[in-house]
C-alpha positions as CSV (number, residue, x, y, z in Angstrom):
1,X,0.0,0.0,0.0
2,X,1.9,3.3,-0.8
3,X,-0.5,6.2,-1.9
4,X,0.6,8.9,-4.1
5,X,1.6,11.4,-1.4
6,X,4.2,14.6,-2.8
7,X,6.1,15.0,0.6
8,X,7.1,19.2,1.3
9,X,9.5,20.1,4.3
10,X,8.3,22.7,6.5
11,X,9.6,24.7,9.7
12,X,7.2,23.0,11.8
13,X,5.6,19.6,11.9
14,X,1.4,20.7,12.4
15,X,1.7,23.3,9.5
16,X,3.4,21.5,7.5
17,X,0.9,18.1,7.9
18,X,-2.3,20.5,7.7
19,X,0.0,22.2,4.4
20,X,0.8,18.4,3.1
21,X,-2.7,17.1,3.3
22,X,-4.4,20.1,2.3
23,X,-2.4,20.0,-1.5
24,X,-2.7,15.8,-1.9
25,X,-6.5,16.9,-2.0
26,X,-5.7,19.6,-4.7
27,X,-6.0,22.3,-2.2
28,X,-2.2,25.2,-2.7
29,X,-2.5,25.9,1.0
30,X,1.3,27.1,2.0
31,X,2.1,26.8,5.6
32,X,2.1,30.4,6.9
33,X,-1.4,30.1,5.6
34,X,-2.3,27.6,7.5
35,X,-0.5,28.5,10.8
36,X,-2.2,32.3,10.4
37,X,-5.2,30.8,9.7
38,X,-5.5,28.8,12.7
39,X,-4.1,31.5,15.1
40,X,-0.9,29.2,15.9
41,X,1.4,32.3,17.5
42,X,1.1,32.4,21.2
43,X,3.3,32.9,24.2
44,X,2.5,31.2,27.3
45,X,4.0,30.4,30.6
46,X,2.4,27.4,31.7
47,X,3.1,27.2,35.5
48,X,1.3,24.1,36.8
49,X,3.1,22.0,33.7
50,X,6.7,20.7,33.6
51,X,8.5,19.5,31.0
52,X,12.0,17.6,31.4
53,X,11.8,19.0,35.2
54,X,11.1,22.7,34.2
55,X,8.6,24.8,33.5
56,X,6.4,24.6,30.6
57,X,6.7,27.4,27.9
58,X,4.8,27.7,24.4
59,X,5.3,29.6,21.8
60,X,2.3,28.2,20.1
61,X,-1.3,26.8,20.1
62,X,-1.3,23.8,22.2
63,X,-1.0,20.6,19.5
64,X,-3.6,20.1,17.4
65,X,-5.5,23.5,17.4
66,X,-3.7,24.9,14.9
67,X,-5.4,21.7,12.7
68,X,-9.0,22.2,14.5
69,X,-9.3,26.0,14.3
70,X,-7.7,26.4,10.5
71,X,-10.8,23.2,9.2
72,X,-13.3,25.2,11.4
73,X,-12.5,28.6,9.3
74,X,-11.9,26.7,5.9
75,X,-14.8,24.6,6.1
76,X,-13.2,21.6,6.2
77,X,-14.0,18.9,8.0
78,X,-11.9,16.7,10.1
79,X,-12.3,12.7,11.6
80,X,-9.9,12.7,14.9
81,X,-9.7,9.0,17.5
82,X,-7.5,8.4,20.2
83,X,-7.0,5.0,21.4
84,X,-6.3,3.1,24.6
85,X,-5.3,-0.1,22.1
86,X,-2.4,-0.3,20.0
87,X,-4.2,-3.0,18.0
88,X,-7.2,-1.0,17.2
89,X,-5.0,2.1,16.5
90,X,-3.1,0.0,14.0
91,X,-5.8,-1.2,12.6
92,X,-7.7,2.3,12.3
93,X,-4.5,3.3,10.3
94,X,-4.0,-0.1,8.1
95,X,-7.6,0.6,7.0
96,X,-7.1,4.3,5.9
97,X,-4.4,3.5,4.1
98,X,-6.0,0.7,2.4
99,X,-8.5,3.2,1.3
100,X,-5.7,5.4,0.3
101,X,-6.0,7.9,2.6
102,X,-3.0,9.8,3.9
103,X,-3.2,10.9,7.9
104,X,-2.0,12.5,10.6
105,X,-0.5,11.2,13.7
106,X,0.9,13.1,16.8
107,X,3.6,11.1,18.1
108,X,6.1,11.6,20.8
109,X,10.1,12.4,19.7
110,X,12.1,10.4,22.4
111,X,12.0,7.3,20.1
112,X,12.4,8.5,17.2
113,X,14.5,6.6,15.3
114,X,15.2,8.4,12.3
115,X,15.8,12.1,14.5
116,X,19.4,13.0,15.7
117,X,20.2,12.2,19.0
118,X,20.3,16.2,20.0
119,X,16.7,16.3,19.2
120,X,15.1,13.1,21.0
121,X,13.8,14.6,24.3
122,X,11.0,13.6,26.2
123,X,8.3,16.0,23.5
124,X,5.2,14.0,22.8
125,X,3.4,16.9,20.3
126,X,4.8,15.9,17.5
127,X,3.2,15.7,13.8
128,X,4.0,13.5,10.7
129,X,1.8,11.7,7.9
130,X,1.9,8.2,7.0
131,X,1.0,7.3,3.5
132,X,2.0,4.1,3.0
133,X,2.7,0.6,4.6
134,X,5.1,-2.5,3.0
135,X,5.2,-5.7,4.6
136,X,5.3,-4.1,8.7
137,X,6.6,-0.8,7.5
138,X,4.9,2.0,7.4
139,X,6.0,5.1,4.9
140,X,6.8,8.3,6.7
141,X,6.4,11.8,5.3
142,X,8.0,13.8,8.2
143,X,7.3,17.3,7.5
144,X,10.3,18.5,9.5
145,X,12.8,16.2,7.3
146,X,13.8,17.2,4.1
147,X,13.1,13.4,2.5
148,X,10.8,10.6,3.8
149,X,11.4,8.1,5.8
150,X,10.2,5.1,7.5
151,X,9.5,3.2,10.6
152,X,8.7,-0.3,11.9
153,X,4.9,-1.2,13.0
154,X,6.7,-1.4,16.2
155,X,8.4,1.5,16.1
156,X,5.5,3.6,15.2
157,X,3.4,1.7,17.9
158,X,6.2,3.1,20.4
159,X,5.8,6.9,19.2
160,X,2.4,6.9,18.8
161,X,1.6,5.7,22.5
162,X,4.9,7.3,24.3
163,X,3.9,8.4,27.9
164,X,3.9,11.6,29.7
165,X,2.9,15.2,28.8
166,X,0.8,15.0,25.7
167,X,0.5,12.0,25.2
168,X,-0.7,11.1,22.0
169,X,-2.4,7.7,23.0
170,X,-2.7,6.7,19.4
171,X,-3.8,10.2,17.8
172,X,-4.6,9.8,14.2
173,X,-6.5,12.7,12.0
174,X,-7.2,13.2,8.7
175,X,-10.0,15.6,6.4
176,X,-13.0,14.2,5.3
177,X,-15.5,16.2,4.1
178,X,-14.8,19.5,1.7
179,X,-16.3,22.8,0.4
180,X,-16.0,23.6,-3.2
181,X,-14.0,26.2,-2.5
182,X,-12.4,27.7,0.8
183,X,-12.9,30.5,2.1
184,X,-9.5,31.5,2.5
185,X,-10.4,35.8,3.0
186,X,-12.3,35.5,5.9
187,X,-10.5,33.0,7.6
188,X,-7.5,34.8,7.1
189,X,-9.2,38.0,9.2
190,X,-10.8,35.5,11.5
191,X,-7.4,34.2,12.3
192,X,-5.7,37.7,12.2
193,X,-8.4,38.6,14.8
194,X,-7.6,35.7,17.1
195,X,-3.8,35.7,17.5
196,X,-4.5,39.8,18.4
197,X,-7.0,38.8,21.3
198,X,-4.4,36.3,22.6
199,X,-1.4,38.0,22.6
200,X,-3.1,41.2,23.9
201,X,-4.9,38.9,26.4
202,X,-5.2,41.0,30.2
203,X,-3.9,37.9,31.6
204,X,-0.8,37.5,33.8
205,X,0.8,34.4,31.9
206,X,-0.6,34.3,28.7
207,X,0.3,36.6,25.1
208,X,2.2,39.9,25.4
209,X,1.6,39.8,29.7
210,X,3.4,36.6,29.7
211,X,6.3,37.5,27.9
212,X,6.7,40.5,30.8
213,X,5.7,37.5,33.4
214,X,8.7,35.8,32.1
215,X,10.9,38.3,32.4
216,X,10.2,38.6,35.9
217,X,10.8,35.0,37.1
218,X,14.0,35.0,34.7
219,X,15.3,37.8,37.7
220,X,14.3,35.7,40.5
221,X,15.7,32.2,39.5
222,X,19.2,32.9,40.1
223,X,18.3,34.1,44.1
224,X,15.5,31.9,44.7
225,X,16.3,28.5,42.7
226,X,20.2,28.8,42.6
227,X,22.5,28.9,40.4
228,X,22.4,25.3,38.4
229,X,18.4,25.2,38.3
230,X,18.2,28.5,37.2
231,X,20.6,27.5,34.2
232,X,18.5,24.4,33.6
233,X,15.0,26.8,33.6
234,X,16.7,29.1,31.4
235,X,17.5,25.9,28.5
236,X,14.1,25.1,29.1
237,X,13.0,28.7,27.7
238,X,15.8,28.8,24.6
239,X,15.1,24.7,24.0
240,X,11.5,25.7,23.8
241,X,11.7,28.6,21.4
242,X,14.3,27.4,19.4
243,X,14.4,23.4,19.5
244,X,10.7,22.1,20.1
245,X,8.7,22.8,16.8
246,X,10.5,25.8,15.6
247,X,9.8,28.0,18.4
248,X,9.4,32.2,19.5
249,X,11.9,33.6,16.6
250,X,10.8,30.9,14.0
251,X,6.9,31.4,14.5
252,X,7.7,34.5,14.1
253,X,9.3,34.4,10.9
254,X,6.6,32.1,9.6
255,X,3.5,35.0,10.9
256,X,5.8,37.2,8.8
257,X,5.1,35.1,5.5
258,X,1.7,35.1,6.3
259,X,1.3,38.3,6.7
260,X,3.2,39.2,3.3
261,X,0.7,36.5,2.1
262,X,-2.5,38.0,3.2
263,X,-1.2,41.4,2.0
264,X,-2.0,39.7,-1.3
265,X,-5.5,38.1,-0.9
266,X,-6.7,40.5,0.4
267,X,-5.3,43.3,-1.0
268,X,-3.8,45.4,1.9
269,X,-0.4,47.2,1.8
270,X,-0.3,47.6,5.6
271,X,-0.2,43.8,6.1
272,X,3.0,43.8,3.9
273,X,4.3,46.9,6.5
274,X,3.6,44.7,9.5
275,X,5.1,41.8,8.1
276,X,8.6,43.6,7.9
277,X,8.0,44.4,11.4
278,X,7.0,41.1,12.7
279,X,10.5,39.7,11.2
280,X,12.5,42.8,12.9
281,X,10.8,40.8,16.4
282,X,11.5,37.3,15.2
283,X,15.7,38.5,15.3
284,X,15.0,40.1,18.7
285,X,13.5,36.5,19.5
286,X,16.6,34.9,18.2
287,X,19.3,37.5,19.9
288,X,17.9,36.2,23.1
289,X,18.2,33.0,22.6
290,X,21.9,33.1,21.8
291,X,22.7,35.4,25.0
292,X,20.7,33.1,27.2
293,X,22.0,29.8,25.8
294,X,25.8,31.6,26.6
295,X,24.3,32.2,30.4
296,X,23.0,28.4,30.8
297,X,26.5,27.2,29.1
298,X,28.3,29.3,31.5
299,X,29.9,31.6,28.6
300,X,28.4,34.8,28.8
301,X,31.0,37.7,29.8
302,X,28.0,40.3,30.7
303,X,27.5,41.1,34.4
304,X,23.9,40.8,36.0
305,X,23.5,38.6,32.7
306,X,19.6,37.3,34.2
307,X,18.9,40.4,34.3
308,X,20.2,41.5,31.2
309,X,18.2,39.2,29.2
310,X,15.2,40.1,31.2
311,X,15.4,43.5,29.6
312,X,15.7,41.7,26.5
313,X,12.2,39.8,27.0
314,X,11.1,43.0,28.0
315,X,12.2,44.9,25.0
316,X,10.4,42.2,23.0
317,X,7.2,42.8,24.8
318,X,6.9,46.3,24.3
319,X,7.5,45.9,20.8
320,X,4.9,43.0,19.9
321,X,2.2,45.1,22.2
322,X,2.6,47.9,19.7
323,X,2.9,45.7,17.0
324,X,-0.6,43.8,17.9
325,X,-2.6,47.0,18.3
326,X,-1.7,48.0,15.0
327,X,-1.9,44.9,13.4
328,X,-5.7,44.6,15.2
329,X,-6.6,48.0,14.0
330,X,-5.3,46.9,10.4
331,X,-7.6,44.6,10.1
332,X,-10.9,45.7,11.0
């Protein structure tokens, strides 16, 4: 079984599966479209989660929603299951193949095989398609990787029910039902419209608040955590934004593209402005990642370094607050 699937790397994994499936069904959705259109930029501190024994930071939608929100604006129509069998998941995706249908599956990274070492952490948002199966292995289109690859029935049984945060517990989707023609214009302002009221959000961990938030308990690690947990917290923020599915400077970059995208479709110069604007923020993004990975690696030569890139996150959160006020009054 091996469907005619046209595998297109991407920056990150969920864009690029919704962009993937979305052409194999004859529909040119790039991935900054699909990542605008379903709202994908965030920033959130999430305090009551931890990841690899440190607090839980996003840069994005929380898995999947990207998926659900862009169908729901589209029109499209999406078939999700989770599964506490690895049988029945297994045979749920042997039978969609069989009917030559290409699908999703959110799988966790530790074991996976065909990743570099450096990048098999304990990460169970993960998104790839699988399009085909020979003999007990099943065809991979990663959309991370720049070529397919393949895995094992047992070694995709492994990803696809890892344990701990996230877990996937089998997760397959794939469209089912479509318009005649999307309507990509108003999703586009729907999801505009959306990422605003989230990053401008008046609460305390979440959007532009959040990134301030951050700042704060960046200051305080050093005094109250000491000196080698306050190193690890501060990987944690730079592994999350620049490791785990692209991350702050790279979602930023993408939003930038589809910005200069919408610009087009809908025919407004200022959206082509912003975009410029938004990359300008995606290198602040990235600046602060290298001077905190020097702190946690013990290489910086700044004094007061915490607090130095504190100002930095700071600096970065004044900017996308005015950069989200004009991009909300833009499109209204």
């Amino acid at each position: 079984m091996k469907i005619n699937f046209t595998h297109h790397q991407s920056a990150h994994c969920e864009n690029g599966v919704i962009s993937n499936l979305m052409k194999h069904h004859g529909y040119q959705v790039s991935e900054p479209l699909a990542f605008g259109i379903g709202s994908g930029l965030l920033f959130c501190h999430i305090p009551f989660l931890m990841v690899n024994h440190a607090p839980a930071f996003t840069y994005r939608a929380l898995p999947g929603i990207i998926f659900k929100r862009f169908a729901k604006r589209v029109g499209i129509k999406i078939k999700r299951e989770k599964f506490n069998n690895p049988q029945k998941a297994k045979a749920v995706l042997d039978e969609n193949l069989k009917n030559n249908t290409p699908v999703g599956l959110q799988v966790g990274v530790y074991h996976l095989v065909y990743f570099p070492d450096e990048y098999r952490f304990h990460f169970n948002a993960h998104n790839l398609v699988v399009y085909g199966k020979e003999n007990n292995t099943y065809l991979i289109s990663d959309p991370v990787m720049e070529n397919v690859t393949t895995l094992t029935d047992k070694q995709l049984e492994k990803v696809r029910f890892a344990k701990g945060a996230f877990a996937p517990k089998g997760h397959i989707y794939y469209p089912v039902d479509f318009p005649k023609e999307l309507d990509i214009e108003k999703a586009i302002v729907k999801g505009i419209k959306h990422t605003c009221k989230d990053m401008l959000a008046p609460i305390p961990v979440l959007g532009v608040k959040g990134i301030r938030y951050t700042a704060k308990l960046i200051r305080k690690w050093p005094k109250k955590k000491g000196t080698k947990k306050a190193n690890h917290y501060l990987g944690q923020i730079v592994r999350m934004q620049e490791e785990i599915g692209t991350g702050g400077g790279g979602f930023r970059y993408i939003f930038a593209a589809f910005l200069q995208e919408s610009s087009k479709i809908l025919n407004k110069p200022e959206l082509s402005d912003l975009s410029k604007e938004m990359t300008t923020i995606g290198d602040l993004w990235r600046d602060f990642a290298v001077d905190a990975s020097r702190i946690y690696k013990n290489r910086s030569a700044k004094e007061d370094a915490y607090n130095q890139v504190a100002l930095q996150l700071e600096a970065i959160a004044d900017k996308e607050e005015v950069f989200f006020k004009k991009l909300k009054k833009a499109i209204k």
